[in-house]
Backbone as JSON, one array per atom type, in Angstrom:
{
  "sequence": "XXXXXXXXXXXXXXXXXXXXXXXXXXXXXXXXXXXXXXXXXXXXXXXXXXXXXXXXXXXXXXXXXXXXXXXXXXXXXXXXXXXXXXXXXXXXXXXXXXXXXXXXXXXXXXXXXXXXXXXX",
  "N": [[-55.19, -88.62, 33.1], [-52.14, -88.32, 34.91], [-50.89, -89.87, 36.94], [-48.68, -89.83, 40.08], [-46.39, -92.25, 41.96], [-44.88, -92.23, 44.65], [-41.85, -93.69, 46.41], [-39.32, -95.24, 48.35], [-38.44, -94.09, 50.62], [-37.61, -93.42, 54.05], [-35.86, -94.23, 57.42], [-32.56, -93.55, 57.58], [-28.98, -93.04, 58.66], [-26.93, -89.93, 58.93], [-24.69, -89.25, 56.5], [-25.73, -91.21, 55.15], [-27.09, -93.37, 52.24], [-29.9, -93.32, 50.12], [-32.12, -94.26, 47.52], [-34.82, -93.11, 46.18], [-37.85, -93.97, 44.14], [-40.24, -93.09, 41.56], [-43.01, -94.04, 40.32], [-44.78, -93.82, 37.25], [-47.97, -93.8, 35.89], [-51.1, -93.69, 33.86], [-50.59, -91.63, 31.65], [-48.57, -89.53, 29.39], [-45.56, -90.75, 29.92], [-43.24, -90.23, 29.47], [-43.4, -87.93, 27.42], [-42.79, -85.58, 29.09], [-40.51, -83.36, 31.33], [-39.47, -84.51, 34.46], [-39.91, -83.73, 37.94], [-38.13, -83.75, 41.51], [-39.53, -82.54, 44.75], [-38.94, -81.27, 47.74], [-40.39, -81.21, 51.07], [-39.68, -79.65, 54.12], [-40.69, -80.18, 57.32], [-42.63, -76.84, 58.74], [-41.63, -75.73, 56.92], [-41.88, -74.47, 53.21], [-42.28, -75.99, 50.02], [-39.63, -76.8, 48.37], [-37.64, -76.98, 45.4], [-35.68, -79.9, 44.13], [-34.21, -81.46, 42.15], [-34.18, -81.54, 38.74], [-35.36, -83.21, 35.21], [-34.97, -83.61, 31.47], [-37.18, -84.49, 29.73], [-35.75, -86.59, 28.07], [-33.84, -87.33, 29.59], [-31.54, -85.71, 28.72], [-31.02, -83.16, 30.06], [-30.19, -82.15, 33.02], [-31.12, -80.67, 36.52], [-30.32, -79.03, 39.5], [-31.04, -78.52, 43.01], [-29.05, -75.54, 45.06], [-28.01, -76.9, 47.02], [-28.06, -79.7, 46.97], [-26.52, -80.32, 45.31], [-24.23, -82.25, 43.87], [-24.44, -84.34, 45.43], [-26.44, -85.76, 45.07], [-28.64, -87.17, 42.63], [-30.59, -87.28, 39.83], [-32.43, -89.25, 37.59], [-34.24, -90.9, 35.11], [-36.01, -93.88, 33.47], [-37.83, -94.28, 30.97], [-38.63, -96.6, 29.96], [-40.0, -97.82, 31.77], [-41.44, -96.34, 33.31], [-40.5, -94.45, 35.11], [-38.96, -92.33, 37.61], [-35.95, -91.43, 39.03], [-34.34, -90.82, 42.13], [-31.05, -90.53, 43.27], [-29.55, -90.77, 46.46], [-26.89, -89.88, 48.45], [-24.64, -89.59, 50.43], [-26.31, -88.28, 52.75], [-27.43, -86.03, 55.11], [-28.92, -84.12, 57.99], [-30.5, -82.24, 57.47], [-31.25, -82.97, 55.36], [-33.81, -84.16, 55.4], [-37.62, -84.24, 55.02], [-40.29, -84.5, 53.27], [-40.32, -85.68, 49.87], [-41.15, -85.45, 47.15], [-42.36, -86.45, 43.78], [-43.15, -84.91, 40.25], [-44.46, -83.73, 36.96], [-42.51, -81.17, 35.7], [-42.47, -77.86, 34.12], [-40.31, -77.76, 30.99], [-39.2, -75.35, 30.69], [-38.75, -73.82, 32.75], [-38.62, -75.57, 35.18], [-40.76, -75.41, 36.65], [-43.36, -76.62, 38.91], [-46.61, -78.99, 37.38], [-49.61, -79.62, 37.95], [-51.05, -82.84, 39.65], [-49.94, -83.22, 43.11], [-48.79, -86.07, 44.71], [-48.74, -88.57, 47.09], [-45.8, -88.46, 48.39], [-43.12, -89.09, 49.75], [-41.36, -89.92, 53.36], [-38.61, -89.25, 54.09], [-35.7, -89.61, 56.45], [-32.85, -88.78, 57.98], [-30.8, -89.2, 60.61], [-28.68, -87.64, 62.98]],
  "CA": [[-54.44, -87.84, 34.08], [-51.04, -89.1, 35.23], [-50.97, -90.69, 38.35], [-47.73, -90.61, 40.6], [-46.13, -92.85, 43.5], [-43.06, -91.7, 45.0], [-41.24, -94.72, 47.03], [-37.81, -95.73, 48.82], [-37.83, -93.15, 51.52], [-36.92, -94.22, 55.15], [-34.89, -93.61, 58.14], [-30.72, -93.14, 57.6], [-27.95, -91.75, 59.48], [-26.09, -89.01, 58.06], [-23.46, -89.72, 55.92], [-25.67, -93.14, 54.18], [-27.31, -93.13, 51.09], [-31.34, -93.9, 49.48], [-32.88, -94.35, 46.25], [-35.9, -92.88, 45.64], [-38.72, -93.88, 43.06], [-41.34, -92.51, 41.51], [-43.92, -94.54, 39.19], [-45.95, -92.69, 36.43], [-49.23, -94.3, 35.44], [-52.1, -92.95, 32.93], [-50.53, -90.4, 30.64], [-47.28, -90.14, 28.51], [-44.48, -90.22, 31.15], [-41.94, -89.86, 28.04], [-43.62, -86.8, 27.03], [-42.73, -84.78, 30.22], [-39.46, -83.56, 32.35], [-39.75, -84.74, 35.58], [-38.69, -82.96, 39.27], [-38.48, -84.06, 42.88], [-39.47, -81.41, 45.08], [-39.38, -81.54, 49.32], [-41.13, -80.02, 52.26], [-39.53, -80.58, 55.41], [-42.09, -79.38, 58.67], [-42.36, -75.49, 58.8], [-40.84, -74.86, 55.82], [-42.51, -74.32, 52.13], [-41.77, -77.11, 49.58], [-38.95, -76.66, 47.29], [-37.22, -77.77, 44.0], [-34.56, -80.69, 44.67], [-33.77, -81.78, 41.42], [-35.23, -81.86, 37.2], [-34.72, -84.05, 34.44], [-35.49, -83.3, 31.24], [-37.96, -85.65, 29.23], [-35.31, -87.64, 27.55], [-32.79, -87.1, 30.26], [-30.32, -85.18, 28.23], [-30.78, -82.14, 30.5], [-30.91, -82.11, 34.57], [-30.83, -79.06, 37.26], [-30.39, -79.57, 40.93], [-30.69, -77.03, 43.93], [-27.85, -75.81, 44.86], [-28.03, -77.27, 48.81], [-27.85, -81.27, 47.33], [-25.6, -81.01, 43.53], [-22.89, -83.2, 44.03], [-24.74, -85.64, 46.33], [-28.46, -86.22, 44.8], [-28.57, -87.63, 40.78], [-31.92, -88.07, 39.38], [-32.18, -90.43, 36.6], [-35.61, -91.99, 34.46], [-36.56, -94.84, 32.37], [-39.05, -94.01, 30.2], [-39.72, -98.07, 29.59], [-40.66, -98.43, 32.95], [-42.04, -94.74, 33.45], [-39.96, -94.31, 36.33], [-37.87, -91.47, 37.63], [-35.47, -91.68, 40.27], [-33.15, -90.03, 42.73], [-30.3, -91.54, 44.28], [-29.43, -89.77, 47.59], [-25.89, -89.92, 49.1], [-24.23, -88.25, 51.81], [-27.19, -87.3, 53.36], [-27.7, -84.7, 55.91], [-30.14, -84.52, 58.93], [-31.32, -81.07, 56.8], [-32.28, -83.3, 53.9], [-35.25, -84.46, 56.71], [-38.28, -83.86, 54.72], [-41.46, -85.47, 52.71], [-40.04, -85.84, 48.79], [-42.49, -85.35, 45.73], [-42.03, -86.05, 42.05], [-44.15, -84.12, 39.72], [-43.93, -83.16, 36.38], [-42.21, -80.15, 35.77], [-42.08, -77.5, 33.06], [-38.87, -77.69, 30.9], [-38.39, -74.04, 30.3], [-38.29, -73.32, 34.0], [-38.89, -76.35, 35.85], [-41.94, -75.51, 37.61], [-44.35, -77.89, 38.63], [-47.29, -78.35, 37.4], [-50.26, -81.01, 37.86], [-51.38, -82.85, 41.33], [-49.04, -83.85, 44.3], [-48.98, -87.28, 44.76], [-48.53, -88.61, 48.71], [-44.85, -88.45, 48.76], [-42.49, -90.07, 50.67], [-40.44, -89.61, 54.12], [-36.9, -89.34, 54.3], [-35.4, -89.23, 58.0], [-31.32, -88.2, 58.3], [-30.13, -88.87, 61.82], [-27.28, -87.08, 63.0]],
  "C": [[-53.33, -88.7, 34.68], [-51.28, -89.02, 36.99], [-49.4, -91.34, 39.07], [-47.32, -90.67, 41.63], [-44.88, -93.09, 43.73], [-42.94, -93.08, 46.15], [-39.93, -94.69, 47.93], [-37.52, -94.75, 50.24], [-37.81, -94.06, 52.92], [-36.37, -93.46, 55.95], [-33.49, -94.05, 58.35], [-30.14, -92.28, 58.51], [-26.9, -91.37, 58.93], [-24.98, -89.55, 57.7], [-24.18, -91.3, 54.98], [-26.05, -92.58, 53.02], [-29.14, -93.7, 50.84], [-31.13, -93.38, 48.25], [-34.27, -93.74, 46.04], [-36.39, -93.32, 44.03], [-39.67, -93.09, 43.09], [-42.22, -93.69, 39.92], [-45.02, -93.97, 38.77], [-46.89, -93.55, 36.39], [-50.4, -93.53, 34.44], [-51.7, -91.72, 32.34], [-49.02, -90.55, 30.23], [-46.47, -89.5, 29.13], [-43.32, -89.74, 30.04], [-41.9, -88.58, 27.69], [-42.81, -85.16, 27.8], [-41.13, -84.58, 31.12], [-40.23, -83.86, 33.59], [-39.04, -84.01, 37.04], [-39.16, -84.04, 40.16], [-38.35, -82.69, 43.36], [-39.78, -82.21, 46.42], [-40.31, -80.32, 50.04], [-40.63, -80.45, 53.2], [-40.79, -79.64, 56.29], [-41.52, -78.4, 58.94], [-42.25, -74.94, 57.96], [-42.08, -75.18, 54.09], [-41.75, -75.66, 51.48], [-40.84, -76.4, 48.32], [-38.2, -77.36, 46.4], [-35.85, -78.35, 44.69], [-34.16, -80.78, 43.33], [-35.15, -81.83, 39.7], [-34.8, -82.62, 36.49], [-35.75, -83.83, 33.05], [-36.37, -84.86, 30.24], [-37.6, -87.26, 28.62], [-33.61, -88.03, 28.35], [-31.96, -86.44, 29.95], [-30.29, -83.78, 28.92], [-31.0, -82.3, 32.31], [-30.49, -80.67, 35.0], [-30.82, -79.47, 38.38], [-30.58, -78.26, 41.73], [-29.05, -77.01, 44.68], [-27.16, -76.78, 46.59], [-28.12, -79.07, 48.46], [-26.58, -81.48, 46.16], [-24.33, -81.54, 44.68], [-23.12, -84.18, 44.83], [-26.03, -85.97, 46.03], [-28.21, -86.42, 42.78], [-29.59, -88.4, 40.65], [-31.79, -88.59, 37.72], [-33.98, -90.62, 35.86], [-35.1, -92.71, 33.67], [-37.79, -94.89, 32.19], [-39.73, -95.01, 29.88], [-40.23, -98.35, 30.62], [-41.71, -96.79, 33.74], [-41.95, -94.71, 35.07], [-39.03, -93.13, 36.36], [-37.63, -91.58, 39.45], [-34.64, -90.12, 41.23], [-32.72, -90.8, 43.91], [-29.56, -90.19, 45.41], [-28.28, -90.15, 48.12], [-25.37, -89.03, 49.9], [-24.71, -87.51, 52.43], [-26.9, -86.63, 54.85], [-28.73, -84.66, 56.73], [-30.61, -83.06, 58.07], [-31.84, -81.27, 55.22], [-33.88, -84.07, 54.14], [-36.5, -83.74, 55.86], [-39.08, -84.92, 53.69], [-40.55, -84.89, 51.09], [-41.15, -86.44, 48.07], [-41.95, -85.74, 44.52], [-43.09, -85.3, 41.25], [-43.52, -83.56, 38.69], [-44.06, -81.61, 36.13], [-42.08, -79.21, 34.15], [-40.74, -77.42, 32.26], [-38.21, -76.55, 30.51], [-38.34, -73.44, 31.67], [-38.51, -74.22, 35.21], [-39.5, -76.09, 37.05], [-43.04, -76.81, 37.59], [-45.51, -77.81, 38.01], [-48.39, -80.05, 37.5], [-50.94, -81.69, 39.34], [-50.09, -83.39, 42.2], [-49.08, -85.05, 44.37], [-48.5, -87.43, 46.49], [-46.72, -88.49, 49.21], [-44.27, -89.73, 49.75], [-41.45, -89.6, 51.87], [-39.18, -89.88, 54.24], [-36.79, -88.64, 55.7], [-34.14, -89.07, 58.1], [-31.37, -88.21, 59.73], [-29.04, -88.68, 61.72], [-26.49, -88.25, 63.92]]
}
């Protein structure tokens, strides 16, 4: 069963930039597209970004494209997302999890995530 640990989150003020990781463990990270998905408090968790297994395909929502670019390396069974120009409404816990690649749903367990903080 794959096993993963989302990283890099923190507290920024609007307008900086983070990195997010995520490290796979026990199952074939290569095999799989990968998403990040958030929850901020109140709200349901939704799709931020996909990638597809060998990267040659991504998808974003449409509330980060042009300022969020997720990335992997499959030798290090890592997938990223680099965060720029954030937003105090990008304020929320960030997941990775792999995702299906015919509709990039998730599917699998949650892993603990990580906090991202945007001050205005």
């Amino acid at each position: 069963q794959v096993q993963l640990v989302e990283s890099g989150g923190g507290l920024v003020q609007a307008g900086g930039s983070l990195r997010l990781s995520c490290a796979a463990s026990g199952g074939t990270f290569s095999s799989y597209a990968m998403g990040w998905f958030r929850q901020a408090p109140g709200k349901e968790r939704e799709f931020v970004a996909g990638i597809s297994w060998n990267g040659g395909r991504t998808a974003y929502a449409d509330s980060v494209k042009g300022r969020f670019t997720i990335s992997r390396d499959n030798a290090k069974s890592t997938v990223y997302l680099q965060m720029n120009s954030l937003k105090p409404e990008d304020t929320a816990v960030y997941y990775c999890i792999n995702i299906r690649a015919n509709n990039w749903t998730p599917f699998g367990s949650w892993g603990q995530g990580t906090q991202v903080t945007v001050s205005s």
